[in-house]
C-alpha positions as CSV (number, residue, x, y, z in Angstrom):
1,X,24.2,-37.4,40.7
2,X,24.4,-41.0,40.7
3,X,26.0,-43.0,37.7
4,X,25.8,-46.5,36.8
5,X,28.8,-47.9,36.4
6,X,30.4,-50.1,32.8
7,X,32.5,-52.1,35.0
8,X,31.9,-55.4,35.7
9,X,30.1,-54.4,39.2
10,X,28.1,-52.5,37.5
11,X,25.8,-54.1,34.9
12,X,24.9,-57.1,37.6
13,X,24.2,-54.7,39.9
14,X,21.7,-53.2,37.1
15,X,20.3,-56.4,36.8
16,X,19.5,-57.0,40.1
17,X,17.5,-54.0,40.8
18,X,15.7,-54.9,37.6
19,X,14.6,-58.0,39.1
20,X,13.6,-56.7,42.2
21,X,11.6,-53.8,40.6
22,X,10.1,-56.8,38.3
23,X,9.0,-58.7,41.5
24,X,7.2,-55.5,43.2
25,X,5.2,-55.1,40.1
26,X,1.6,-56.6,40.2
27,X,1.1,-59.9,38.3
28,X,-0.5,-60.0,35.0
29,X,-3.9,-61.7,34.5
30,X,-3.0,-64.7,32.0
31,X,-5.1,-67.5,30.1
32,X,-6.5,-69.6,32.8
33,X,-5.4,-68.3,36.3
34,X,-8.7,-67.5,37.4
35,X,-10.2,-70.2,36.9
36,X,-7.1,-72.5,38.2
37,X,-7.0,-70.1,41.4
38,X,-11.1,-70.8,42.2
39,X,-10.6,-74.3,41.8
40,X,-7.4,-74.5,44.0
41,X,-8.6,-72.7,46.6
42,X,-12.7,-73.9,46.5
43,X,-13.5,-70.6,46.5
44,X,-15.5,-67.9,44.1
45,X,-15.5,-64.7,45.1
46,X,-18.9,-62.8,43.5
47,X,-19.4,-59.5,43.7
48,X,-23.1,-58.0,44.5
49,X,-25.0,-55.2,45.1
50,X,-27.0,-55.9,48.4
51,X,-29.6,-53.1,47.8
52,X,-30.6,-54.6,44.5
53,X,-34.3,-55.7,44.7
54,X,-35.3,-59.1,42.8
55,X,-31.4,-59.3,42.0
56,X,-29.1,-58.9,44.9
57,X,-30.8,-57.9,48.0
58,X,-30.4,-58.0,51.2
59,X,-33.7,-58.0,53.4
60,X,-33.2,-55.5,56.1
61,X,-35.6,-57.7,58.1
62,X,-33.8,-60.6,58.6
63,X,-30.5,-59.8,56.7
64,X,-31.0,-62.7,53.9
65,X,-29.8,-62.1,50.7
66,X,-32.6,-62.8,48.2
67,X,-33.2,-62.4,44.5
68,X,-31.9,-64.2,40.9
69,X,-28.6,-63.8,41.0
70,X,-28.2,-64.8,44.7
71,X,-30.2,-68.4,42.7
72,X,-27.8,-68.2,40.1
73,X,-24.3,-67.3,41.6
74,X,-24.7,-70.6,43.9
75,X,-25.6,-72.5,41.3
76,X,-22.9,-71.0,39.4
77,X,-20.2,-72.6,43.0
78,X,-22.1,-75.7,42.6
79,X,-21.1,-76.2,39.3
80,X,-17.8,-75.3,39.8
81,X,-17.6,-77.9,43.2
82,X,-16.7,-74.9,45.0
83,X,-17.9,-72.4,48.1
84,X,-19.2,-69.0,47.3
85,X,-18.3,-66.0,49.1
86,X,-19.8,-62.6,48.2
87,X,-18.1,-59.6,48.3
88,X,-20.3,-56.6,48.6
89,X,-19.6,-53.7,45.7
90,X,-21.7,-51.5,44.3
91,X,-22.7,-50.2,40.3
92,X,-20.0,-46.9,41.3
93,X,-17.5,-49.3,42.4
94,X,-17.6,-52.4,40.0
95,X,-14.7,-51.6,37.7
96,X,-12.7,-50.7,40.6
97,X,-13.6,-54.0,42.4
98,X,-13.3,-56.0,39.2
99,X,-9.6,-54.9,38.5
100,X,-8.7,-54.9,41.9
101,X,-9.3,-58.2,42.0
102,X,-11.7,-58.3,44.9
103,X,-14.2,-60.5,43.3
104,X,-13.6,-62.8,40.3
105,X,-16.9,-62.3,39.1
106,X,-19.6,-59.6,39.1
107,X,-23.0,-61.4,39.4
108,X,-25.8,-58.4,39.5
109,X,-27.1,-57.8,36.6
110,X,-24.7,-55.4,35.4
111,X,-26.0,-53.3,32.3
112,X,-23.7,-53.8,28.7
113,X,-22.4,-50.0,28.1
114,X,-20.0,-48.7,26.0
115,X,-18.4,-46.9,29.3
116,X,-17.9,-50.5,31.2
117,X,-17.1,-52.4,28.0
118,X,-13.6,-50.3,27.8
119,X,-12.2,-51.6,31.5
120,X,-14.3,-55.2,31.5
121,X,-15.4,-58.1,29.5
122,X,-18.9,-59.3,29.7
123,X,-20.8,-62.7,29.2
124,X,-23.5,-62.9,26.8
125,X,-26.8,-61.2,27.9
126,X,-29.3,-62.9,30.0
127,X,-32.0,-60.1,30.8
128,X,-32.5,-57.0,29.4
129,X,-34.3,-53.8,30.6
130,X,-35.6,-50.3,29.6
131,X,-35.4,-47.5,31.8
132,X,-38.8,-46.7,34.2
133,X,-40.0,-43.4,36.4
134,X,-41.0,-44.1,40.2
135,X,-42.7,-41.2,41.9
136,X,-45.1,-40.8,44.3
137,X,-49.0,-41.4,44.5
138,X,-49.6,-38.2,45.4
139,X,-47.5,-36.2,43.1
140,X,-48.7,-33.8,41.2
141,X,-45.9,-32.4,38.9
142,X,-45.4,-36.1,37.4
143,X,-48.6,-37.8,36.1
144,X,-47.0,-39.0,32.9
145,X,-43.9,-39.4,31.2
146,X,-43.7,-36.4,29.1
147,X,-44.0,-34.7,32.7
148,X,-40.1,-36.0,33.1
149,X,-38.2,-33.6,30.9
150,X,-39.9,-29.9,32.6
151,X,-38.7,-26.9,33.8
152,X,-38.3,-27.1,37.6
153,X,-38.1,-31.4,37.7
154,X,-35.6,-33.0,39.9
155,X,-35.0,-36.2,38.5
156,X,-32.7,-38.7,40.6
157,X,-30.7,-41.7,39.3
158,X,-28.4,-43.9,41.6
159,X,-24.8,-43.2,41.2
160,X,-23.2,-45.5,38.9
161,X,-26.1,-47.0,37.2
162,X,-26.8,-47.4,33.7
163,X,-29.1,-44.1,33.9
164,X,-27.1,-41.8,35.0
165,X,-25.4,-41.3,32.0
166,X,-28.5,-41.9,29.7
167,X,-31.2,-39.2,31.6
168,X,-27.5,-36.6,32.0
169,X,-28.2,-37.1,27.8
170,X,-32.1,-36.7,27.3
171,X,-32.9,-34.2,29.9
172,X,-33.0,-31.0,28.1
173,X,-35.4,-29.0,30.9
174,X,-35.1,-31.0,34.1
175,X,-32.1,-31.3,36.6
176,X,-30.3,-34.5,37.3
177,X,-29.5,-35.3,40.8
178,X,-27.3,-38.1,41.0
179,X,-27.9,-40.4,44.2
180,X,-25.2,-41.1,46.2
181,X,-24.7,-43.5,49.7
182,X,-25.6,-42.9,52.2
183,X,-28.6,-41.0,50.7
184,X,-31.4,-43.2,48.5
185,X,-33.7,-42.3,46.0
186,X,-36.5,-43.5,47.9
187,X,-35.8,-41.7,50.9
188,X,-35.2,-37.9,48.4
189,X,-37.8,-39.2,46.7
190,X,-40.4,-39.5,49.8
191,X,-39.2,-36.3,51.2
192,X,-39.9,-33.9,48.1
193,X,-36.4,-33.5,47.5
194,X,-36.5,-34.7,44.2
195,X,-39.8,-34.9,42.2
196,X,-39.3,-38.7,40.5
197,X,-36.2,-41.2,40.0
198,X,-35.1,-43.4,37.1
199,X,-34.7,-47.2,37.5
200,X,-34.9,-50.8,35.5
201,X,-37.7,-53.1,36.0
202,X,-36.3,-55.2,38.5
203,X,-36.0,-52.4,41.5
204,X,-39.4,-51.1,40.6
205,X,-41.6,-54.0,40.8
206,X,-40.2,-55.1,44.1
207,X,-40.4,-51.4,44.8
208,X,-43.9,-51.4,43.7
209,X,-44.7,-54.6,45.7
210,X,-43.2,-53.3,49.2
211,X,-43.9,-49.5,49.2
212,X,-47.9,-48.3,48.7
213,X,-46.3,-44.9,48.2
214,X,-45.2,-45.2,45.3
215,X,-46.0,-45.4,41.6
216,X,-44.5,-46.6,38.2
217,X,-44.3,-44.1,35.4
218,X,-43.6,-46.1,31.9
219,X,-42.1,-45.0,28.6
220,X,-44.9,-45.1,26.5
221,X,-42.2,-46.6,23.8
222,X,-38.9,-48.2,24.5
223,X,-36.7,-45.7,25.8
224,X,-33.3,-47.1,26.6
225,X,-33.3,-50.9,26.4
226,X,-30.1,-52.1,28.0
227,X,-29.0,-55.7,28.3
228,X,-27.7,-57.1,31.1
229,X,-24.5,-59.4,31.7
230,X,-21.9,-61.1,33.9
231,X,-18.7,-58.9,34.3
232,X,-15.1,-60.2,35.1
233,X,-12.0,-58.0,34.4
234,X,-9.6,-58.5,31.2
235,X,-6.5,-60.6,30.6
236,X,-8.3,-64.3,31.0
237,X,-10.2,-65.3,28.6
238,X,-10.9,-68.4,30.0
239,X,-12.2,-67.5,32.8
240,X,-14.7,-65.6,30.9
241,X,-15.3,-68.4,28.5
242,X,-16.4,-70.4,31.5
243,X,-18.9,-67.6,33.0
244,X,-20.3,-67.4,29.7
245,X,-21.2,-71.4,28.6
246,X,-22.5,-71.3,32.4
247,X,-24.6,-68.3,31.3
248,X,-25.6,-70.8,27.8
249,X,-26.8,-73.9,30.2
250,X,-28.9,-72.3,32.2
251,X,-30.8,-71.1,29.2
252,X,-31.2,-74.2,28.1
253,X,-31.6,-76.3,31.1
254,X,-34.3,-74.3,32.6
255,X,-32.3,-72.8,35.8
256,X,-32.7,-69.2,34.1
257,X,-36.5,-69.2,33.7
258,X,-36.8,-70.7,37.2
259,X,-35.0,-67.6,39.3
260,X,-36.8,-65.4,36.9
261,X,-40.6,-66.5,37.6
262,X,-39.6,-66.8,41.4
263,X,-38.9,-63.2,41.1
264,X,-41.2,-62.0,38.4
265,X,-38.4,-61.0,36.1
266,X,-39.4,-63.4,33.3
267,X,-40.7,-60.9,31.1
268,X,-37.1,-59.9,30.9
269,X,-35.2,-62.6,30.4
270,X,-32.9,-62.9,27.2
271,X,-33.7,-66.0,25.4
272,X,-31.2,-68.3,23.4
């Protein structure tokens, strides 16, 4: 067995391996150094979900990214004086990506929970959703939303998302199926694999506006409104301090509204 010696090589020796264990470990996140890091280096690194319609997306067309918070992430860098770069994540992989450090931000929509709210810090809404059915036109097990929760349903949710955990606690009859890459819930959802899948009202209007297949099914009441916020990791308050009055101007200044009428989200947007 190996003993430290009391001599007087000993407790230097101590010391140093101290200091070298103390330089492995990862550096804290303190007051500030996000913030001073973006603005030394001119860069912000934004994390998206490129599969997010009227938020995030990416046309498979012609590859653009498109939607509100594409708008409002470069005019977030252009307030800052800096380049953006986006880092592509996903709703399963945000906390990961957040502490991780791979983005500094995380700039799609990202519902407030009480599961994300214990490894992230969030800015102060800025739209807000409740939770809709898409199935098909020709379906006949779903014609309403009481059809949801039946003996026999297979209801989908993406992985990750804000639904999976509410629909695994109000199903009572119906099976979950939880989404997963590289599957989609359109294509189980065209198949017949599952019978209809839960989203916000971003993903299904654009759904609804580029698919002829398909068809909304709304709560006939507010089911599970959930608001929707920046996300940064702990440890730097001012960091997040600086998202959030960004988050405050362009309520006031008009930015906000603007990206949501170009994408028909204004009917969500979170006011002052």
């Amino acid at each position: 067995m190996m003993r430290f010696s009391s001599g007087t090589w000993g407790l230097p020796w101590v010391f140093a391996l101290l200091a070298c264990f103390c330089l492995s470990c990862p550096p804290q996140v303190v007051a500030g150094q996000v913030s001073d890091r973006v603005k030394a280096a001119k860069v912000l690194r934004i994390c998206i979900w490129p599969e997010y319609y009227g938020i995030t997306f990416r046309n498979p067309r012609n590859r653009q990214l498109d939607g509100i918070d594409i708008d409002l992430s470069i005019e977030f860098a252009r307030d800052l004086g800096v380049r953006l770069e986006y880092v592509e994540s996903s709703f399963a992989k945000l906390i990961p990506d957040l502490l991780d450090d791979r983005c500094d931000a995380a700039m799609f929509a990202v519902g407030i929970t009480a599961q994300r709210q214990q490894s992230l810090k969030f800015t102060q809404p800025y739209l807000q959703s409740d939770i809709y059915g898409m199935t098909t036109r020709s379906s006949r097990s779903i014609r309403s939303w009481d059809d949801i929760d039946k003996p026999g349903i297979q209801v989908a949710v993406q992985a990750g998302t804000f639904m999976e955990p509410v629909m695994a606690a109000a199903l009572r009859q119906a099976k979950l199926v939880v989404i997963r890459p590289p599957l989609t819930r359109e294509q189980e959802l065209e198949s017949g694999r599952v019978d209809v899948f839960m989203t916000d009202y971003p993903y299904s209007r654009r759904l609804m506006a580029s698919a002829d297949w398909v068809r909304l099914v709304s709560p006939p009441k507010p089911f599970s409104i959930i608001p929707y916020a920046y996300a940064v990791r702990p440890g730097d308050p001012e960091w997040l301090a600086l998202l959030d009055q960004f988050v405050a101007r362009i309520k006031d200044d008009g930015r906000l509204e603007k990206a949501a009428r170009k994408y028909g989200l204004s009917e969500i947007v979170v006011a002052k």
